[in-house]
Steps between C-alpha positions, in 0.01 A plus 500: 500500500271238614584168559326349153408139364813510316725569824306237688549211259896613556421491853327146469773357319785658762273335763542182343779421711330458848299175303556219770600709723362517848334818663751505838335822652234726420505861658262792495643821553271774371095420424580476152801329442608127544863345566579164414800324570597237246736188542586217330488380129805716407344811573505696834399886559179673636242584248261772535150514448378885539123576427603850581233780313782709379798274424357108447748271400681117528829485519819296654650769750787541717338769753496530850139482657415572820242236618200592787537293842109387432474379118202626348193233436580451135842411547387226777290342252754488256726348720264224627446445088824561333800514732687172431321446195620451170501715199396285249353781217579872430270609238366819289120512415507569158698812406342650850676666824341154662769289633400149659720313752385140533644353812496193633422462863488183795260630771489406870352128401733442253248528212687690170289773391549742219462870546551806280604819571379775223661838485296749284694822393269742441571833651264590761307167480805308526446184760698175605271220551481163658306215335422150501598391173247169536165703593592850350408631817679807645659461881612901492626769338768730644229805368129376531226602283142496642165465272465905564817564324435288224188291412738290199804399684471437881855423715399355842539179679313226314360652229571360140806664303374692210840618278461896373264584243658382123637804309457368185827534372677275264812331654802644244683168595246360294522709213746370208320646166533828361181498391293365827719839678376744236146368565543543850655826486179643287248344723689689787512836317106438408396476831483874543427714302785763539797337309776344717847536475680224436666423891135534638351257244769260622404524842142487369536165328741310679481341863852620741619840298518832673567822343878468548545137290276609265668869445794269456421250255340862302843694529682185348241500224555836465885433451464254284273635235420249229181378472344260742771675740206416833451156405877467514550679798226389655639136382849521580387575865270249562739226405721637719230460784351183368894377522602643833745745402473778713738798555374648850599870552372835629568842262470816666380725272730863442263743454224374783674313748284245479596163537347154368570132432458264264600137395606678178731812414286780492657678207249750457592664849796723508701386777776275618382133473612348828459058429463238769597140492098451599182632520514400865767763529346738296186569726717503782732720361203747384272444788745517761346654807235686333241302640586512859582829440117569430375302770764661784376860337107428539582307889736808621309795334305592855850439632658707256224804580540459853884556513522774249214672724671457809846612303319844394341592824844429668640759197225751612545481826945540429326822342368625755714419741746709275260813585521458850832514471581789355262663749652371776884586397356838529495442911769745562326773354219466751806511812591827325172683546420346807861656644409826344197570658610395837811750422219739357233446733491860658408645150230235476123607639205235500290518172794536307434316141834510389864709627806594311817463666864510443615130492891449657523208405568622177872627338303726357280611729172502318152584602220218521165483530366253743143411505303491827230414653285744646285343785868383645694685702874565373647235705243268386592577141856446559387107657312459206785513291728309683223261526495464089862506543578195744166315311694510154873396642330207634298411158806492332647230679139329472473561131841394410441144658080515337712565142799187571179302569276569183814465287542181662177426378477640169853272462259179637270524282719579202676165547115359522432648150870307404385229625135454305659543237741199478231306698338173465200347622669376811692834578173723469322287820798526681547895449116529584555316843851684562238825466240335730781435745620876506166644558418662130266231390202289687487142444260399243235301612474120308255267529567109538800409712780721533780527276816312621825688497807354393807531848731625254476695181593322137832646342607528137818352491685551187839298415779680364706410229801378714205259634438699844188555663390901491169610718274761388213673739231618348314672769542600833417203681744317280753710540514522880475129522766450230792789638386418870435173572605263169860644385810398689747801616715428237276507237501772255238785473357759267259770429486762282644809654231796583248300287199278633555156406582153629744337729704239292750280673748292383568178663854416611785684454675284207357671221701680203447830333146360305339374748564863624401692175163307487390535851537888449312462199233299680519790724421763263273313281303453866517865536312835423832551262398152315449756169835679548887447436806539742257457773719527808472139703675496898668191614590359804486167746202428700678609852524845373141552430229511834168642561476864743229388728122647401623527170231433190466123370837435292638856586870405591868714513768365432934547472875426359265466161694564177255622157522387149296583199300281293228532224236214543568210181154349502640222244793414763258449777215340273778202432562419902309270615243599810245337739283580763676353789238464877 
C-alpha cells in the first residue's frame, strides 16, 4: 500500500513529540534519504526523511545507517540551517502526503531565523526541501527539478516554492453531513461517464484515500447492510481519524502473499492482523530493509554480472579440464604400444598404416591394432608413442593442480555472490576494491578528487542477549580484518561449515549458552544457508583459526572446532540490538 493522507496525518500526529525539540545531528546516507537525530523536549530518536521513488516515507526509526566520509551538499546546507535548531512545528498540508517542519534556527551572527523543511510523498516525484519560511524562497532540494522537467513547479536554489498542483478533493475531515457526502459521492461518480464503484468514487471525491482505506470503509458497509451503511462506515472512520485513534498494523494476505499497512484493521484482507503500538513502528516494521535492499540491487547489479560471469567461465573451464583428464589417465596405454612395437619392430616395414600384434602385456593375450604412421620409420613410431605417453603423465600432474585452482575460484566467487547478497551500500565499494586489488577488475575512473578510504573497515556489531558484544563480517575485507587483526586469541569464532558466509566472533570468553545460540544464528542468517534449517555452524577460539599464505581474501582453515545445528530465528535476531561500529 502507499503511504496515504490518512497514514500521514497518523504520522504527523506521532511526530508531534519532537515539538521543542532540538535537531542534534543531521546525516545523509543514501541521495534520497535524510537522518535526523532528535534531543531534548522529552523526545529523543532519529527520524527519517526518505524521498526515495519506490518506498517514500517519515518515520521515527531505530536503524543502523552507514554515513559517507564526505556528506553530500544537501546535507551541508541543512546542517548550516537546521542542526541545533529547534523544532518548533510539525505539520500536514491539508489531508496531503506534505509534511512541514518549521524550525527555528540562530545563525553564525546570532540573528534567529525561521526555516522549513517540506517533505512531499509522492512516489517518484517525492522531494525534501529547504526553505526560508520569511521569503518563500527555496535554498535546495535533496532532488532538483529544472524548468525542462517541469515548466509549473521548479526546485532549484532561489527560486520561489510553488506547493503541487491542487487535486481538488474535498478534505473528509471536513465532512460531518450525510447529505453534503452523498452530494459528493455523485459528483465523483458523474465525472466519468462509466459508473464507478463505490471504493473508486471514494478515492475520487475525497483528498488522502487510496484503494486499500477505501476498499475498507466499502467491506464494512458491506457487513453492515442497513441503509446509509457508507455514510456510517465512512463516518465511523473518519472520527476515528479526526480523533487520533489509530490501530497501526500490517495483514499479510493468505491467498497472495501480499502484505500492506494501514492505521486501521484491514478486515477485508484475509490474513493475520499483526498491530503496533505506532505507526512509527508500523512502517518500520513493513518497510524494513526493502529500500536499501533496492538501492544495494541497482549499485551491485554490474557487480553481480561480473562475478557470476567469472563463476561460469571458471565452471567451463573445471569442464574441460575434466576432458583432459580423462585423456590423459589414458597415458599408460600409449607406454603399451610404444613397448610393443619396439618388441615388434622386426615385423614392422616403413609405410606401414597400421600393424596387428600380439600384446603380452595382456593375461589374455589379445591382439591389437596399433595405428602408424607411414612416412616414420618403426622406431620413430615407437618414440612417437612414448612421446604421447610421457606428454600425458606429466599433464596430469598439471591438470590436477589447473582443476584445485579453478575450484578455488569458482569457491571465491561463490562467497562473492554470498556476499552481494547480504550487502549494503558500504560492503559493495569495498568488495569492488577487494576485486580491483586481486587483479579481476580495473579501477574506475572518477572525476573530482579522489575518494578517501576509510584505514579500517566498519563492523556490525550485534549485542547478545546476555549483553555481550558479537561481530559479524560481511565481506571479505571485513572478515580478514575482523578474524585477523581485531579479535583477541581467546575470542570465539564461527562460520558456517562447507557454506560461504561470514566470519562472526564473539568477544571474550564469559559468555553462556545464548550468546552462543545467536552468534551461530548470526552465522547462518549471514550465510548462503540463511533460507535453510539445521544449518551446520563450526566453532572455535581465534588461535585455532590462521590464514595458508596466497590464500583468497577471507579464505582461512581452521581446528579443535566442535559443530552444532541451528535454523536462523529472524524474530530472535530482529530484537538484539546492532550498530555499525568504525
Amino acid at each position: 500500500m502507499a503511504l496515504d493522507g490518512i497514514v500521514t496525518r497518523a504520522l504527523v500526529q506521532d511526530l508531534q513529540r519532537c515539538v521543542g525539540a532540538r535537531i542534534h545531528k543531521i546525516h545523509q546516507p543514501t541521495e534520497h534519504d535524510l537522518v535526523l537525530s532528535i534531543r531534548g523536549g522529552g523526545a529523543q530518536g532519529k527520524l527519517l526523511l526518505s524521498a526515495n521513488p519506490t518506498y517514500p516515507r517519515v518515520h521515527w526509526t531505530t536503524g543502523t545507517y552507514v554515513n559517507p566520509l564526505e556528506a553530500p551538499m544537501f546535507c551541508m546546507l541543512l546542517r548550516k540551517h537546521c542542526e541545533s535548531g529547534v523544532i518548533e512545528a510539525v505539520s500536514q498540508v491539508g489531508n496531503e502526503r506534505i509534511i512541514h517542519i518549521d524550525v527555528r534556527h540562530r545563525d553564525e551572527l546570532g540573528d534567529l531565523s525561521s526555516k522549513r523543511v517540506i517533505i512531499e510523498i509522492m512516489g517518484r516525484h517525492s522531494n525534501i526541501i529547504l526553505m526560508d519560511a520569511g521569503t518563500g524562497l527555496i535554498h535546495d532540494g535533496i532532488h532538483h527539478v529544472t524548468p525542462a522537467i517541469s515548466a509549473f513547479r521548479i526546485v532549484m536554489p532561489g527560486s520561489a516554492y510553488t506547493a503541487p498542483p491542487d487535486q481538488n478533493k474535498r478534505d473528509p475531515i471536513d465532512v460531518t453531513e450525510e447529505a453534503e457526502f452523498r452530494s459528493l459521492m455523485a459528483a465523483a461518480s458523474g465525472e466519468d461517464q462509466t459508473a464507478l464503484t463505490d471504493a473508486q468514487a471514494l478515492v475520487a471525491a475525497f483528498s488522502g484515500f487510496s484503494p486499500l482505506l477505501a476498499k475498507e470503509i466499502v467491506f464494512r458497509s458491506k457487513e453492515d447492510g442497513s441503509e446509509g451503511s457508507l455514510w456510517n462506515s465512512f463516518r465511523d472512520m473518519i472520527e476515528q481519524v479526526r480523533e487520533h485513534r489509530y490501530n497501526p498494523g500490517i495483514v499479510t494476505d493468505i491467498g497472495t502473499g501480499k502484505s500492506s499497512f494501514s492505521i486501521t484493521r484491514l478486515t477485508h484482507i484475509h490474513g493475520e492482523w499483526s498491530p503496533y503500538d505506532s505507526v512509527s513502528e508500523c512502517l518500520e516494521s513493513f518497510y524494513g530493509d526493502k529500500a536499501e535492499r533496492d538501492t544495494v540491487k541497482q549499485r551491485a547489479a554490474d557487480l553481480i554480472r561480473f562475478v557470476q560471469n567469472e563463476k561460469a567461465k571458471n565452471v567451463a573451464k573445471i569442464k574441460k579440464l575434466q576432458e583432459t583428464l580423462e585423456v590423459a589417465r589414458d597415458a599408460e596405454k600409449y607406454r603399451v604400444l610404444g613397448e610393443l612395437l619396439t618388441a615388434y619392430m622386426h615385423q614392422i616395414n616403413r609405410g606401414d598404416s597400421s600393424i596387428t600384434l600380439v600384446n603380452f602385456y595382456d593375461e589374455n593375450a589379445a591382439e591389437v591394432t596399433i595405428e602408424l604412421d607411414p612416412q616414420l620409420n618403426p622406431s620413430e613410431n615407437a618414440q612417437r608413442y612414448f612421446r604421447r605417453y610421457t606428454k600425458h603423465r606429466n599433464s596430469l600432474s598439471i591438470v590436477g593442480e589447473q582443476m584445485s585452482l579453478t575450484e578455488e575460484e569458482i569457491r571465491y566467487f561463490e562467497a562473492l555472490l554470498q556476499q552481494l547478497d547480504n550487502a549494503s551500500l558500504a560492503d559493495i565499494e569495498e568488495i569492488r576494491d577487494e576485486l580491483v586489488q586481486q587483479g579481476y577488475m580495473r579501477e574506475r575512473n572518477r572525476r573530482g578528487p579522489k575518494r578517501k578510504k576509510p584505514t579500517r573497515p566498519a563492523l556490525l556489531c550485534y549485542t547478545s542477549s546476555e549483553g555481550i558484544p558479537v561481530y559479524v563480517g560481511k565481506n571479505n575485507t571485513q572478515n580478514e580484518y575482523l578474524t585477523n587483526r581485531l579479535a583477541a586469541p581467546s575470542d570465539t569464532w564461527l562460520h558456517t561449515k562447507d557454506i560461504p558466509g561470514s566470519h562472526v566472533v564473539i568477544r571474550g570468553g564469559d559468555f553462556g549458552d545464548a550468546t552462543l545460540e545467536e552468534a551461530a544464528m548470526l552465522s547462518a542468517f549471514y550465510s548462503q544457508a540463511k533460507e535453510s534449517s539445521m544449518v551446520p555452524v563450526d566453532y572455535t577460539l581465534i588461535r585455532h583459526v590462521r590464514k595458508p599464505n596466497g590464500a583468497k581474501p577471507g579464505f582461512v582453515i581452521y581446528d579443535n572446532q566442535k559443530t552444532l545445528f541451528i535454523t536462523p530465528d529472524t524474530a530472535r535476531l530482529k530484537s538484539l540490538a546492532s550498530e555499525i561500529k568504525s
